[in-house]
N, C-alpha and C positions, 0 to 999 in steps of 0.2 A: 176302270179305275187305274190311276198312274201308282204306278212304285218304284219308290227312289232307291238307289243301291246306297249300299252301307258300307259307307267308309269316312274313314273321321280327318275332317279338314284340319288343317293347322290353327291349332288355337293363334298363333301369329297372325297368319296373316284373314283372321276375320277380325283380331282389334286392329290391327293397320285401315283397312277397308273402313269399320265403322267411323274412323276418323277422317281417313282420306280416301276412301273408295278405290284403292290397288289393290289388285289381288295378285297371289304370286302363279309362278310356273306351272307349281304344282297342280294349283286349283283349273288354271284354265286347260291343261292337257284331262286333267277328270272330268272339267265342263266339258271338251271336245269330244272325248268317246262316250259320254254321257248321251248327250247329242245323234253323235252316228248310230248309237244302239238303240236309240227311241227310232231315228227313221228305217232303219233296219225291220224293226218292228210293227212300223208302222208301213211301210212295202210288203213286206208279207202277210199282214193283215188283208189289206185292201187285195193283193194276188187270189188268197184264198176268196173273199166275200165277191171278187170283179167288182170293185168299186172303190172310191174313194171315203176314208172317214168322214164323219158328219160330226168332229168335232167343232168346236168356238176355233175360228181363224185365231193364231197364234203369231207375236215377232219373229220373222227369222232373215237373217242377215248372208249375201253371197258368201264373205268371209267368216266361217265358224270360229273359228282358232282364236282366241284373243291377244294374241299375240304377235306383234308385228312381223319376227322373224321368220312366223310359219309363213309356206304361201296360201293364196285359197284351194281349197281341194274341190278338186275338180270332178267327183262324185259325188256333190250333193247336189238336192234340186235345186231349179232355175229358179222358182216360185219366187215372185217379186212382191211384196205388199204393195198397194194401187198405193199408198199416202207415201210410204215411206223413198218409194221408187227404186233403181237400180245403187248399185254398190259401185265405190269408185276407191279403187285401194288409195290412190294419192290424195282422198280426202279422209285417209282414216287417219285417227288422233292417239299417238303413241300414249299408253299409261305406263307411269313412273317407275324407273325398277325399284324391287326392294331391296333388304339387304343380304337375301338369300341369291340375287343377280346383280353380282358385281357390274358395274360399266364403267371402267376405268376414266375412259373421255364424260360422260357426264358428271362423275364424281371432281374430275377437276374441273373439269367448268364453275359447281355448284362449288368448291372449296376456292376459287378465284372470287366468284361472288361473293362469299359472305366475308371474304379477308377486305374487300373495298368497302362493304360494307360496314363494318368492323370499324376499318382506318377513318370513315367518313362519316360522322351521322346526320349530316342534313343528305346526303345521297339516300340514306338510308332511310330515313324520314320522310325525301319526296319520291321515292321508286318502289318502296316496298308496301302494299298495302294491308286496310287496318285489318287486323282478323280479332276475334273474340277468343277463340280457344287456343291455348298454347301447347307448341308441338310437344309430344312428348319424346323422349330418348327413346334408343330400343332397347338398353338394358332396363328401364321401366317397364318395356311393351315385355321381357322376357317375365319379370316379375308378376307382371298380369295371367302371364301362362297356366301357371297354377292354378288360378283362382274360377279358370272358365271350364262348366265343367257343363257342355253342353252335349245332346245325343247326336247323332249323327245325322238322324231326318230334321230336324232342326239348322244344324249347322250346314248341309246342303240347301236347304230351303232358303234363309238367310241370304249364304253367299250367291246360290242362284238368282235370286231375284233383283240385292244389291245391285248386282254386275250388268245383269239385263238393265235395269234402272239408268244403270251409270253411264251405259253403252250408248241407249237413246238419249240421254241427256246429251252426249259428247256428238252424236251427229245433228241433234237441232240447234245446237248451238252452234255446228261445221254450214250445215246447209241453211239453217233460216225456214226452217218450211212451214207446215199448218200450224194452227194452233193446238188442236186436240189430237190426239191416239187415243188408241184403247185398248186396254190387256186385259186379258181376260183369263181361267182354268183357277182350279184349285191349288196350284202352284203357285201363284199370284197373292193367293191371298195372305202369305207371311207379308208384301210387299207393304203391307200398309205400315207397319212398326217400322220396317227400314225405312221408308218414305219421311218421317218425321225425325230420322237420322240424319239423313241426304237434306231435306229443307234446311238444315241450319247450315252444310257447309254453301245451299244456295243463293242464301244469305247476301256470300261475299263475293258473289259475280256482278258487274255493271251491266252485261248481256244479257241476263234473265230479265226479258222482258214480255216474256209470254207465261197464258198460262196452263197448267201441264192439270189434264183430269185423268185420271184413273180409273176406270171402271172395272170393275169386275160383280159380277152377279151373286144378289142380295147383301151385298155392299154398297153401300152410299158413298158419290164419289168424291174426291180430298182434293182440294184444290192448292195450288204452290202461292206463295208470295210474290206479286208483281213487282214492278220498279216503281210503283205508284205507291204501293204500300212503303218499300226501302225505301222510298225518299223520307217519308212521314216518320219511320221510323229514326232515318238520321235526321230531321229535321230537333225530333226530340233529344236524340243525343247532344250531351251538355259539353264540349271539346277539353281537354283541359290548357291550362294556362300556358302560356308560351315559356319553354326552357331558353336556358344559357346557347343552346344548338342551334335551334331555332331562328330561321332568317326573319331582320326584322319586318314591318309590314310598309309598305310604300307608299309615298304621297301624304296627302292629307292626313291620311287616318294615321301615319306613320307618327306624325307632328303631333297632333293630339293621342298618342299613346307614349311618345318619350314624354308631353304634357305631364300624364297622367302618374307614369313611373317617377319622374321626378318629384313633385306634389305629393306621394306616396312615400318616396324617399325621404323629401322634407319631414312629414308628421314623425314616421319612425324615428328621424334624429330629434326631435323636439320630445318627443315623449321619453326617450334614453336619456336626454339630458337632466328632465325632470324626476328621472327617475334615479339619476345618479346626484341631483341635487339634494333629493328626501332622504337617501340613505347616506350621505353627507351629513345632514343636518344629525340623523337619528347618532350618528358614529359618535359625534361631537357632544351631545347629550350624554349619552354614555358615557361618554371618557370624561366629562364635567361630574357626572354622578357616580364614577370610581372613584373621582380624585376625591369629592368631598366623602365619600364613604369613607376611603383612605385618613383620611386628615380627622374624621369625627367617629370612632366605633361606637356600639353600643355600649353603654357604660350602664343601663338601665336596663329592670327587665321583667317582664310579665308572663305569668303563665296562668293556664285555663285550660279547660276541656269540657266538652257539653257535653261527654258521657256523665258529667257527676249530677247531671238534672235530669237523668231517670232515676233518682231517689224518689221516691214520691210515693204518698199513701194511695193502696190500692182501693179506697173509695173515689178517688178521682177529682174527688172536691180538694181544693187548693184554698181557698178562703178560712178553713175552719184549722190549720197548721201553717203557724208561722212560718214554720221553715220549709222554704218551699225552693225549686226551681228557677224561678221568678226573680232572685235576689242574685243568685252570679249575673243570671242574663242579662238584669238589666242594668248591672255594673259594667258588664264590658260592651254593652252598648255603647254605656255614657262614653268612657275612655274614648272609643271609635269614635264618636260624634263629635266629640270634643278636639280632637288628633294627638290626644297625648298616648293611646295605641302606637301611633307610626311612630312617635321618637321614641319608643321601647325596642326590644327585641322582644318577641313575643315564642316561650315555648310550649310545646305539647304537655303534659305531665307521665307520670307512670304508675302502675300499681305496684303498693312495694310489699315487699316480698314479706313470706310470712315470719321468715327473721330476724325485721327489721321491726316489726309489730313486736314482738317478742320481746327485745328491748327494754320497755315499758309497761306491757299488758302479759298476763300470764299465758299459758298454752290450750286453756281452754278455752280462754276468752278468745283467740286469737284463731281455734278453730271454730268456733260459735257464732261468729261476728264474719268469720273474713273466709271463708270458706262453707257453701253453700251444701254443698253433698256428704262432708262428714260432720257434718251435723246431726243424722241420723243416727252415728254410731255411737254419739257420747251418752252420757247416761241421763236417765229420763227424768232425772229431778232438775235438770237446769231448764226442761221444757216450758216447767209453769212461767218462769219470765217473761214469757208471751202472753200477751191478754188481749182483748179485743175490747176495741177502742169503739168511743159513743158514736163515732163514723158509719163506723162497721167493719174499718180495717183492723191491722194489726200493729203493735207496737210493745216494746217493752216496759213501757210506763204509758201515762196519758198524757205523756206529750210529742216522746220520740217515738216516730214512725216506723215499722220494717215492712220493707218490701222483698218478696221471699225472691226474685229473681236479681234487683240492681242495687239494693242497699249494701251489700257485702262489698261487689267489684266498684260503687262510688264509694265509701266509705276509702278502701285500698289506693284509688285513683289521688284522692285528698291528700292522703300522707304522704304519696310519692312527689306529688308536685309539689310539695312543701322542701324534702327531704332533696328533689332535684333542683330545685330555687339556692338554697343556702348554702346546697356546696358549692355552687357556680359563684357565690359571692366570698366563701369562706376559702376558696381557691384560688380567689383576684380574678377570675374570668366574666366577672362583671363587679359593679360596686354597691349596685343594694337594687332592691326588686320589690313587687307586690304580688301576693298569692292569693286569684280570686278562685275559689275552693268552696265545697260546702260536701257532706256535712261540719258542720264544724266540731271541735276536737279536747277543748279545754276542761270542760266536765268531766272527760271519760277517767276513770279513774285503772288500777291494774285490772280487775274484773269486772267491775262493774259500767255499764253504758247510761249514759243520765245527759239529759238537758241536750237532748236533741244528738250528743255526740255519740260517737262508738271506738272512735281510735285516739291516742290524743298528738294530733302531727305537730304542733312547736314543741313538745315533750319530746317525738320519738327524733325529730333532726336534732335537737340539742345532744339524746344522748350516742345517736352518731358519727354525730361533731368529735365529739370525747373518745370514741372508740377510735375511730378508723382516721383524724387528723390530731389529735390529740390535744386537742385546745383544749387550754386550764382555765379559761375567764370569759363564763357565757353568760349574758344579761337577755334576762325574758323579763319584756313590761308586760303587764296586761291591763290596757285600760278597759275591756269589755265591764260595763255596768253587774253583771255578774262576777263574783268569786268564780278561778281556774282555781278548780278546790281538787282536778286530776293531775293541773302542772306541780300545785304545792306540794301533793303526795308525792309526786315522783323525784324530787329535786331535795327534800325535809329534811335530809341530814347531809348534803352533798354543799362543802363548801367551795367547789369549781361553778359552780352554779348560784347566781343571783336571781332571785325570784321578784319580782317588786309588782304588786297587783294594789291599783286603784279604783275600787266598785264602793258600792252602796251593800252598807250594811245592815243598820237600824237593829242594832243589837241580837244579830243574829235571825231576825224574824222575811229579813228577805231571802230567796233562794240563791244559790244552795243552802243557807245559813251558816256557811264556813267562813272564813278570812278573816277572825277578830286580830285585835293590834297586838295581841298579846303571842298569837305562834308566831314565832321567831324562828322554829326552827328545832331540828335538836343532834347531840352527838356533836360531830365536827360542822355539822352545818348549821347551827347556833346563830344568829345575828344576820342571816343568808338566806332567810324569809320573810320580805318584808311588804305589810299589810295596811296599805293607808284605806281604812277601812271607814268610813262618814255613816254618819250616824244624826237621827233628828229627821227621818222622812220627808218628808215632801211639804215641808211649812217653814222655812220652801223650799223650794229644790235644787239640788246644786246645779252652776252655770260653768259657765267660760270662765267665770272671778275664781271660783273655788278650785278648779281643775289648774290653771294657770297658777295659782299659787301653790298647791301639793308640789307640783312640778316644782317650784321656785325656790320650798324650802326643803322638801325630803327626797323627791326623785334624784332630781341632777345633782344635787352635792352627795348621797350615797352613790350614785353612780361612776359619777368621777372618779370618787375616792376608791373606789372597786378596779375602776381602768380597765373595760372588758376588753377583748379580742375581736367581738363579735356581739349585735343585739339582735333578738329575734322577737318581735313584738306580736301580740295574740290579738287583731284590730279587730275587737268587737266596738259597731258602731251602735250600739241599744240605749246609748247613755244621749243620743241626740234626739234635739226638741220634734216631738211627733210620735213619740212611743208612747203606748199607755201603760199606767202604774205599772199596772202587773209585769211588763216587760221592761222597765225603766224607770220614765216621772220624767227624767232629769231634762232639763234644759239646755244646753251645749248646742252653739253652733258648730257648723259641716264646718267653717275656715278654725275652728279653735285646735281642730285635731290636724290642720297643717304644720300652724306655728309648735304644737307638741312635737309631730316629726319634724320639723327641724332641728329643735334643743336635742332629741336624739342624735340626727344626722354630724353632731359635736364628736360623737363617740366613737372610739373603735376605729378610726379613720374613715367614718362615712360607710362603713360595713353594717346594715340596715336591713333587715326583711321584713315583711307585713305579712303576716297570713291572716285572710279573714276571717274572724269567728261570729258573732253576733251580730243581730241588727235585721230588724224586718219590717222598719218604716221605706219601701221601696227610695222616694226621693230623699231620704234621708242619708242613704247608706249610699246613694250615689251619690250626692253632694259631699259626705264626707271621703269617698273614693279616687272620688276629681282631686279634694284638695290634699289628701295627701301623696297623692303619685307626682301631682305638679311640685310639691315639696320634696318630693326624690327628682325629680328631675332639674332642682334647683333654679326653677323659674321663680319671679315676686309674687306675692302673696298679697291677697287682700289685704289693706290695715284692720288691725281690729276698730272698734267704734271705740272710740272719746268718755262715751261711760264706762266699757267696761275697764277703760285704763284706768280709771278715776275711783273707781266703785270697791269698797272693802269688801273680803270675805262676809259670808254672813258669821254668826255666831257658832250656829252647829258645827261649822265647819274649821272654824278655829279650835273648838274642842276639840274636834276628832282629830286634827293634827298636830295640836299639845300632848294627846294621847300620844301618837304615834312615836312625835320627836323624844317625849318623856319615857318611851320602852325603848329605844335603840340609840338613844345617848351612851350607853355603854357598849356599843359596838361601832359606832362612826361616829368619831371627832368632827365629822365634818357638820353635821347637825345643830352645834353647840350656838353657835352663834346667828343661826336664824330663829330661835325660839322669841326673842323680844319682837321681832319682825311678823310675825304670824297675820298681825291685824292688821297691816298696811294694805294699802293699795298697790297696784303695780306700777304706778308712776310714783309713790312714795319710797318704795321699794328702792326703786332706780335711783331716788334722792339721793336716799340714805346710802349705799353702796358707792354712788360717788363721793358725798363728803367721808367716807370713810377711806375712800381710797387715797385723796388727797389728803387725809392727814395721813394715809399710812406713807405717805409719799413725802411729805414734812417732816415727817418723824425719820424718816431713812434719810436724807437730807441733813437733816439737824444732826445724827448719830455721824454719819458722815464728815462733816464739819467739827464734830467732836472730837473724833480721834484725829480728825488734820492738824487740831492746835496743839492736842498733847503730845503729839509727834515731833512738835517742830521745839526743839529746844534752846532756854535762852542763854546767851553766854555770859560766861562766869567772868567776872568782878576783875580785874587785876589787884592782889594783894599789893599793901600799905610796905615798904620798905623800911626798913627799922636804920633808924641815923645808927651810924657807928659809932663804936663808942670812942 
C-alpha cells in the first residue's frame, strides 16, 4: 500500500494549476524528492525480495525535476516506457512562472504584448484567441486562499496527478505520437475529477486532435474532446455581431453587408422620424388643450361619490324602497352619457364633521345617526326607534332604512358634499353646481330622522354659510313635491334666511302634512317662511301651467325683492310625471324644472346650487337632471310646447295662490300687483306686462314732457307807457 507524506501544498498554487495547470517551485522540488524516496524504497525492496516489483507499469520520465533549470539527475533509472520512448531535454516544454518566480525577461515581453495589444484592437482581436474563462487576478487567487481548506493527502493527490496529466499532455502534443497510454495505481484515481478540470482548458487547443483514454483499474475509461467534436461545437456557437474595431468583410459579401447596414440605417431614421413626428403632433394637442383650458375654467360643478350607495336595506331587495342606490347612479350616468359630466368639474365629496351636524341637529341625534359605536352608550330609550321593517330589515319608521354598518358614514358623506359644493360657489371658486347626493336631507328635522332623511344638508350649508362666511341673505327654494318641514324648522324665526317651498298640500292630509300658507314664520323671522302650499288633489293635478305660474307671481317677485347673496335649492324631482300618488300625482315635465333654474340663475349673480332630495321615477329624475345642469351650464333649452303657453292655471291652483299672495301681502309689496293676474296664461301674462310696461313708459314720457313745458317760461308783456302829462 503507497503512503503519501504529509505536507500541505500552497493553497496558491493548486487554484492557479486548476485554472492553468502551473505548479510552482515549491511543489515540484516536493514532487522530486517525493519521487526519489519512493525509488529509494523501492531498490531496497526489490535488494531485500532479489527481485523486481510486480507492480502495474507506472509513467516516468529521464527528467524528474519539473523544472527546467534543474538538470536531469543522473541517479535515476534508465527505464524507458516502450510508447512513450526516450527523453529529449531540447523537446521539453517550459511551464509558466508564477508569481512566487519572478522572471524579469518574460515579464517584459508579456507587459510589451499586452501594451500593443491594448494600443491595437484588431491585433488583438486577430492574434489573441477565444477562451471562455477569464483570467483571474492574483489578489483574487490570494482571496481564494482562505476559502481552500483541503487535507494534505488530498492536495498532494490533486497536485500529483494534475502535473502528471499536464506533463503527458505537453509531450504529445511536443512529439505527436500514439493515440492511447494508460495509467494506472491508486494514485491515479483522484485523476479523474482533475481530468474534467484539464478537458475544459483542452478545449482551446487547435492541436488536440487525438484522443487521450485513461485507464485505470475498476474504473471505466473517460474519453477527451476530439477536433471533430470542437468543430461541432463552434460550428454551434452563434459569433456575435461585428463592432466599430472590427475589419470590414471583403468582396461581395462586403457589398451586401454595407447593403444591409445601410437599409438598417434607413428604417431606423424613418422610424425616429415617425416617431418624432407623433410626439410633435401629441405636444401641439396639448398646448391647444392648455390654451383652451386657459381661456375656458370650470365655471361649473359636480359632485358625487358611490360610497353614498351602500345605504341600502339590509334585506337586499331594492324594489320594495324607494330610495335606493339606483337613483344617484343613474343620474350620473345620464350626465356622463349625455357629456354634460365633462364640461363640469367633477368633485369628490367629504363626511362632515360631527360639528358641522351639530349646527342643526341636537347632540344625540348626531351621535345616534352619525356615529356607529357610541351608539351603544347613549341611553336605552332612544333604542326603541328602531323597528323592523315588513322586509325584514331595519329602519326607523316604515319607510327610512338603517343599515347598521353604511347608513351613518352615507348619511355624513351627503352633507359634506353638499357643505363642499356651496362654499366653492359661495367663495366665487366656481359659479353654481349640482349635488348628486342621497340620502336625502329635507325632512330630517333637530332630533328627529323622517322621509327617508337623517341629516338635513341644504339646512346644515346654509347655517355654515352664516357662521364661518357671514352671509346675511340665503334663499332656500324647495320645489320637492313634499314639505322640507326640517328646513322650515331650522330657518322659522331667522330672518337672514328665506325659505320658499312649493309642494302639494291638500290641506294637510299629504305628507309630511306640514307647509300650510299660513306659517310665515315667527319672532324676527315673520314673513321669511313662505309656503305655496296647492291644495284640491289630484282632479287634477298640478302641471308645468301651475308650477310656472307660482314661479311668476310669488317666487320670483318675493325673491327679488329679498336680493339674496346666494340660492340653495332642495331639487326634489317627485313632483315629475311618472310618480305615483302616494309619492307625488303631479304631472310636470323633466324640461319645466329647467326653465325654473333658469328664473333662478337671475339671482344672486348666478350663484345657484342644487342638492338632490327626492324623486324615485329612475327616468324621471334623470330627465329632470339633464335639464337642469344643462340650465347651469347655460346651454338652450327645449321650448316648452304652444299649449302649455296657452293653457290657464286650473282652479285649485289659483286658490291656492290667492291664498298664499292674500297671507304675505303684508310682508312683500312686491305680490300686490300680480293678484289680478293669477288666472292668466303665460302668454297673456307676457301681454299684459308689456302693455303695461308701455304705458309705464307713456306715462314717464308724458310726466317728462310735463315738466319740460312748465320749465320753460313765457315772457313778460312789455308795460303800456303812460303819455305825460
Amino acid at each position: 500500500m503507497i503512503t503519501w507524506p504529509s505536507f500541505h501544498a500552497p493553497s496558491q498554487t493548486f487554484y492557479k494549476f486548476s485554472y492553468c495547470a502551473v505548479a510552482s517551485t515549491e511543489v515540484k522540488m516536493r514532487l522530486q524528492e517525493f519521487v526519489l524516496n519512493k525509488k529509494k524504497a523501492l531498490a531496497q525492496r526489490s535488494l531485500n525480495q532479489g527481485g523486481l516489483p510486480n507492480d502495474a507499469p507506472y509513467c516516468k520520465t529521464q527528467h524528474s525535476s519539473l523544472d527546467q533549470s534543474s538538470p536531469p539527475q543522473t541517479g535515476m533509472s534508465t527505464y524507458n516506457h516502450p510508447v512513450l520512448g526516450v527523453y529529449n531535454p531540447r523537446d521539453d516544454f517550459p511551464l509558466r512562472k508564477t508569481a512566487s518566480e519572478p522572471n524579469l525577461k518574460l515579464r517584459s515581453r508579456l507587459k510589451q504584448k499586452v501594451s500593443e495589444r491594448r494600443s491595437s484592437p484588431l491585433l488583438r482581436r486577430r492574434d489573441s484567441p477565444i477562451t471562455t474563462a477569464k483570467k483571474r487576478s492574483l489578489d483574487m487567487a490570494g482571496k481564494r486562499r482562505a476559502g481552500l481548506n483541503l487535507s494534505a493527502a488530498q492536495g498532494v493527490s490533486i497536485l500529483a496527478g494534475c502535473c502528471c496529466l499536464a506533463s503527458v499532455f505537453v509531450l504529445q502534443l511536443k512529439l505527436n505520437l500514439q493515440d492511447v497510454f494508460y495509467l494506472s495505481g491508486d494514485v491515479l484515481k483522484v485523476l479523474i475529477k482533475a481530468s474534467l478540470i484539464i478537458s475544459s482548458v483542452l478545449q482551446g487547443f487547435s492541436l488536440c486532435n487525438k484522443v487521450f483514454l485513461v485507464c485505470v483499474p475498476g474504473v471505466s475509461g473517460i474519453s477527451m474532446p476530439t477536433a471533430a467534436s470542437m468543430a461541432k461545437l463552434q460550428r454551434q456557437h452563434r459569433p456575435l455581431g461585428r463592432t466599430q474595431s472590427a475589419p470590414l468583410p471583403q468582396g461581395s459579401a462586403a457589398q451586401a453587408h454595407a447593403q444591409a447596414l445601410a437599409l438598417q440605417q434607413l428604417v431606423v431614421q424613418q422610424q425616429h422620424q415617425q416617431f418624432l413626428e407623433k410626439h410633435k403632433q401629441q405636444f401641439q394637442q396639448q398646448q391647444r388643450c392648455l390654451f383652451l383650458c386657459s381661456c375656458c375654467v370650470f365655471t361649473h360643478c359636480l359632485v358625487y361619490d358611490s360610497l353614498m350607495q351602500k345605504h341600502q336595506c339590509m334585506c337586499g331587495n331594492t324594489n320594495s324602497h324607494p330610495e335606493h342606490a339606483g337613483r344617484i347612479q343613474s343620474i350620473w350616468s345620464r350626465l356622463q352619457e349625455t357629456g354634460l359630466r365633462a364640461q363640469c368639474e367633477c368633485i369628490r365629496g367629504r363626511k362632515a364633521t360631527l360639528e358641522e351636524l351639530q349646527t342643526v341637529h341636537s347632540e344625540a341625534h348626531v351621535l345616534l345617526y352619525g356615529t356607529n359605536p357610541l351608539r351603544q352608550k347613549l341611553d336605552c330609550s332612544i333604542t326603541p326607534m328602531f323597528v323592523r321593517l315588513p322586509c325584514g330589515g331595519v329602519g326607523v319608521d316604515s319607510d327610512t332604512i338603517w343599515n347598521e354598518v353604511h347608513s351613518s358614514s352615507a348619511a355624513r358623506l351627503a352633507v359634506g358634499s353638499v357643505v363642499e359644493l356651496v362654499f366653492k360657489v359661495a367663495t366665487g371658486e366656481l359659479k353654481n353646481g349640482f349635488a348628486v347626493v342621497r340620502p336625502p336631507g329635507h325632512h330630517a328635522e333637530e332630533s328627529t330622522p323622517m322621509g327617508f332623511c337623517y341629516f338635513n344638508s341644504v339646512a346644515i350649508a346654509a347655517k355654515l354659510l352664516q357662521q364661518r362666511l357671514s352671509f346675511n341673505k340665503i334663499l332656500i327654494v324647495d320645489w320637492d313635491v313634499h314639505h322640507g318641514n326640517g328646513t322650515q324648522q331650522a330657518f322659522y324665526d331667522d330672518p337672514n334666511v328665506l325659505y320658499l317651498s312649493i309642494h302639494r298640500y291638500d290641506d294637510g292630509n299629504f305628507f309630511p302634512g306640514s307647509g300650510a300658507p299660513d306659517e310665515v314664520g315667527s319672532g324676527a323671522g315673520v314673513g321669511f317662511n313662505v309656503n305655496v302650499a296647492f291644495t284640491g288633489g289630484l282632479d287634477p293635478p298640478m302641471g308645468d301651467v301651475e308650477y310656472l305660474a307660482a314661479f311668476r307671481t310669488v317666487v320670483m317677485p318675493i325673491a327679488n325683492e329679498f336680493a339674496p347673496d346666494i340660492v340653495l335649492v332642495s331639487s326634489g324631482f317627485d313632483a315629475v310625471e311618472g310618480h305615483p300618488p302616494p309619492l307625488g300625482g303631479y304631472t310636470l315635465t323633466s324640461k319645466c324644472f329647467g326653465y325654473l333654474t333658469r328664473q333662478l340663475m337671475t339671482l344672486a349673480g348666478g350663484r345657484v346650487v342644487l342638492a338632490l332630495e327626492g324623486g324615485h321615477d329612475l327616468t324621471a329624475i334623470c330627465d329632470a337632471s339633464e335639464a337642469c345642469v344643462a340650465a347651469l351650464l347655460g346651454q338652450e333649452l327645449d321650448p316648452l310646447p304652444k299649449a302649455v303657453l296657452e293653457q290657464r292655471p286650473n282652479p285649485n291652483a289659483v286658490r291656492s295662490l290667492e291664498k298664499v299672495i292674500e297671507t304675505h301681502s303684508k310682508y312683500w309689496r312686491s305680490v300686490h300687483r300680480y293678484s289680478p293676474r293669477l288666472g292668466l296664461s303665460l302668454l297673456e301674462a307676457k301681454r299684459g306686462d308689456s302693455e303695461e310696461a308701455e304705458a309705464v313708459s307713456a306715462m314717464a314720457s308724458l310726466s317728462v314732457a310735463n315738466t319740460n313745458t312748465m320749465d320753460q317760461r313765457p315772457e313778460e308783456e312789455p308795460m303800456e307807457e303812460e303819455e305825460p302829462l
